[in-house]
C-alpha positions in Angstrom: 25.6 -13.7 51.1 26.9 -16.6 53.1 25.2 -17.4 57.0 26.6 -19.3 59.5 25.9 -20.6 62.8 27.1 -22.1 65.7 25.8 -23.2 69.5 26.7 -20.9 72.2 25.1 -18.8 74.4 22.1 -20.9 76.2 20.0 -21.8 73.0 21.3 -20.3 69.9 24.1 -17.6 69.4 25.5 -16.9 65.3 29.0 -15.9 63.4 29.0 -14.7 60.5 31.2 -16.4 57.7 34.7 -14.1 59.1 34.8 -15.0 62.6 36.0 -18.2 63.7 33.4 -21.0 65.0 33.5 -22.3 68.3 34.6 -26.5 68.4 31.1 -27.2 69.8 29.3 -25.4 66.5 27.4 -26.6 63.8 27.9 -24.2 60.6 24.7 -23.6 58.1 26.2 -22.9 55.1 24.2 -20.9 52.6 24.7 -20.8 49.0 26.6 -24.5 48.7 24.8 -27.0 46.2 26.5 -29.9 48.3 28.1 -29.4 51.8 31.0 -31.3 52.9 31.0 -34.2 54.2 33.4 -36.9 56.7 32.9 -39.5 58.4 32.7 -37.3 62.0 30.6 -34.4 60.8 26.6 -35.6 60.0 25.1 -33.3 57.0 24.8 -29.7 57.4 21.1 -28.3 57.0 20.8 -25.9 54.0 19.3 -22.3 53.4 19.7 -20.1 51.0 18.7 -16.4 53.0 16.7 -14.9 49.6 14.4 -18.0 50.3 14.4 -17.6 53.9 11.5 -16.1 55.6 12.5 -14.9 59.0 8.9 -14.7 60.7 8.6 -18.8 60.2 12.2 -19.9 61.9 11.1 -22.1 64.8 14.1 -23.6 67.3 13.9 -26.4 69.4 15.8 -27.6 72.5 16.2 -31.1 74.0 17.4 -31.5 77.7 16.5 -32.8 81.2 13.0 -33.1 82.0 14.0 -30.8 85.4 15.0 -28.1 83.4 12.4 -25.8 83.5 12.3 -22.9 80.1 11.2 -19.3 81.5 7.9 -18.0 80.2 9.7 -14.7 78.7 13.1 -13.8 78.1 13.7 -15.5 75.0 14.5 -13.5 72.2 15.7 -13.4 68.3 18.6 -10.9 67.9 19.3 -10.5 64.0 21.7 -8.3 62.7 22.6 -7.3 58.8 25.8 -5.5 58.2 27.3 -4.3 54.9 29.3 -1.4 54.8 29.8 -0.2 51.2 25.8 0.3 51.1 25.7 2.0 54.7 23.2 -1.0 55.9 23.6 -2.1 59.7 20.6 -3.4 60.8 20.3 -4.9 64.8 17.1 -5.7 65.7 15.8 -8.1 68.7 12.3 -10.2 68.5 10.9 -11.5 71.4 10.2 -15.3 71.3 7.3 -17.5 72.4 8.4 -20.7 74.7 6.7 -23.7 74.8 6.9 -27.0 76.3 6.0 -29.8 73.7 5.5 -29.7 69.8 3.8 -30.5 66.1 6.7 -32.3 64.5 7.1 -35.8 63.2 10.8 -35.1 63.2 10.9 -33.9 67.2 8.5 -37.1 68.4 11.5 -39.6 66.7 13.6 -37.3 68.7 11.8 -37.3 72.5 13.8 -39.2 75.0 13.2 -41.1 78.3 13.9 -38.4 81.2 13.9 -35.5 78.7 11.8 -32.7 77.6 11.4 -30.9 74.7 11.5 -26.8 74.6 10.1 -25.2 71.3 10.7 -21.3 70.5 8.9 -19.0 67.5 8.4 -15.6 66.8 5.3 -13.7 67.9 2.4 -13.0 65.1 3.1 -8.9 65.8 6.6 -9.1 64.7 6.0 -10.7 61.4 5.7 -7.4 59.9 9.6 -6.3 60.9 10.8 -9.3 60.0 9.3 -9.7 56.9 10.6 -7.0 56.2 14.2 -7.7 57.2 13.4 -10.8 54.5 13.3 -8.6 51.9 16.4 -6.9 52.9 18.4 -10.1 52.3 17.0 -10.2 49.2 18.0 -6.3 47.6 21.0 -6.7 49.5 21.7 -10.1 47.5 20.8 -8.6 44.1 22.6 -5.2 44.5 26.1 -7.0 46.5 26.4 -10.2 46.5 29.0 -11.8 48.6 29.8 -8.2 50.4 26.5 -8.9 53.2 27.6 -9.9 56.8 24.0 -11.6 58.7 23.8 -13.2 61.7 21.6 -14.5 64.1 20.9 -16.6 67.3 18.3 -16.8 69.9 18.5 -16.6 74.0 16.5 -18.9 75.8 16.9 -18.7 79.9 16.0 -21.0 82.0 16.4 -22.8 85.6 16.7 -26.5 87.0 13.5 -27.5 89.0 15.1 -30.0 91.6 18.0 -27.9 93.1 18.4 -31.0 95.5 19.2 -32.8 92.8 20.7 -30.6 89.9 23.8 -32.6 88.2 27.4 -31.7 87.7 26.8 -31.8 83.8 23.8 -32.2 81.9 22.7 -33.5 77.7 21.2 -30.6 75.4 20.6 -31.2 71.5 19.1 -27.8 69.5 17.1 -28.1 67.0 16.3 -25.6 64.1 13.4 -25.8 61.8 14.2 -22.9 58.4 10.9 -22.5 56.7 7.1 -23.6 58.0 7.6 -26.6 55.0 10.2 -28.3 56.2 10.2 -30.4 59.7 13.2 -29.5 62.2 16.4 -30.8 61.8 19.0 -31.3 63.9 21.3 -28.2 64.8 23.9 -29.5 67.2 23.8 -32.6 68.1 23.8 -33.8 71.8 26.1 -31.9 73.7 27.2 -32.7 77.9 27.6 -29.2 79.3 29.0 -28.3 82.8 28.6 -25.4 84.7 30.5 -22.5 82.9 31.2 -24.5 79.7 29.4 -21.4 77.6 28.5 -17.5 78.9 25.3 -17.4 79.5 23.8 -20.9 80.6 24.4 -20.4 84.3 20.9 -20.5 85.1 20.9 -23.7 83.9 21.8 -25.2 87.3 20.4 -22.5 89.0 17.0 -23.3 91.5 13.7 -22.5 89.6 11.8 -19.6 92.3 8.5 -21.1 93.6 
């Protein structure tokens, strides 16, 4: 079972291994003892999915301090596909946002005039997706390299000084895989415009109140 992701759709969208990456995507290989490395491309953060427990993933999101993350409407959409066994899976999670953090890796990563967004799953859910944990791991014993899973994560959100909301603003994500490891950087520090990805138009849109 291989897992990849890329950046797309406000916070976090996924691809499985057989459809293409977007330029702006940063692949998480699963399954590779050493990732590939050149000179343009940083390392790429590891997990293996039998080790990965899906209640603990926490994302994170740098960008201007007048962006302003909604209270709701972030959510976990996780689907697990594999057609020989009859298994397609689509679930959604619901995610808790919150301004600030407790990481040593996120407080090297804060920046003058920016804020940092962080995004877990809710206590209630950790039953599902425990379970959904475990189907990773059957599905790896009984067919290995046949399983299709992806993942990503919406996060909406609106830009508290319309008078002043730019032409293009800086976003770096953030992913952190299991509650013993600190984040790590997902995609690195991106300028986005208006209409550069579906799905981010409320990024320059007036924050309501």
């Amino acid at each position: 079972m291989r897992l990849a992701l890329v950046a797309a759709f406000v916070l976090l969208a996924a691809c499985s291994p057989k459809t293409d990456t977007s330029p702006s995507g940063a692949p998480l290989p699963v399954e590779t003892t050493t990732p590939q490395m050149t000179p343009e491309a940083p390392p790429e953060p590891q997990v293996d999915p039998t080790q990965l427990d899906l209640s603990q993933i926490a994302l994170a999101m740098r960008i201007p301090s007048a962006f302003r993350a909604y209270d709701d409407g972030a959510f976990l959409q996780i689907n697990v596909i594999n057609p020989r066994l009859g298994v397609d899976i689509a679930q959604s999670f619901a995610l808790v946002t919150s301004e600030g953090f407790d990481s040593t890796f996120l407080a090297g990563e804060q920046k003058d005039g920016f804020t940092i967004w962080t995004y877990a799953t809710k206590p209630e859910d950790a039953g599902r997706l425990a379970a959904l944990s475990q189907e990773l791991v059957r599905l790896k014993a009984e067919a290995p390299s046949e399983n299709e899973l992806t993942f990503g994560a919406i996060a909406p959100g609106c830009w508290n000084e319309p008078e002043e909301t730019p032409g293009s603003l800086a976003r770096t994500l953030y992913i952190r895989v299991t509650p013993a490891d600190d984040f790590q950087v997902f995609v690195p520090e991106q300028v986005l415009t208006e209409g550069d990805l579906p799905g981010i138009e409320s990024f320059w849109g007036a924050c309501e109140g």
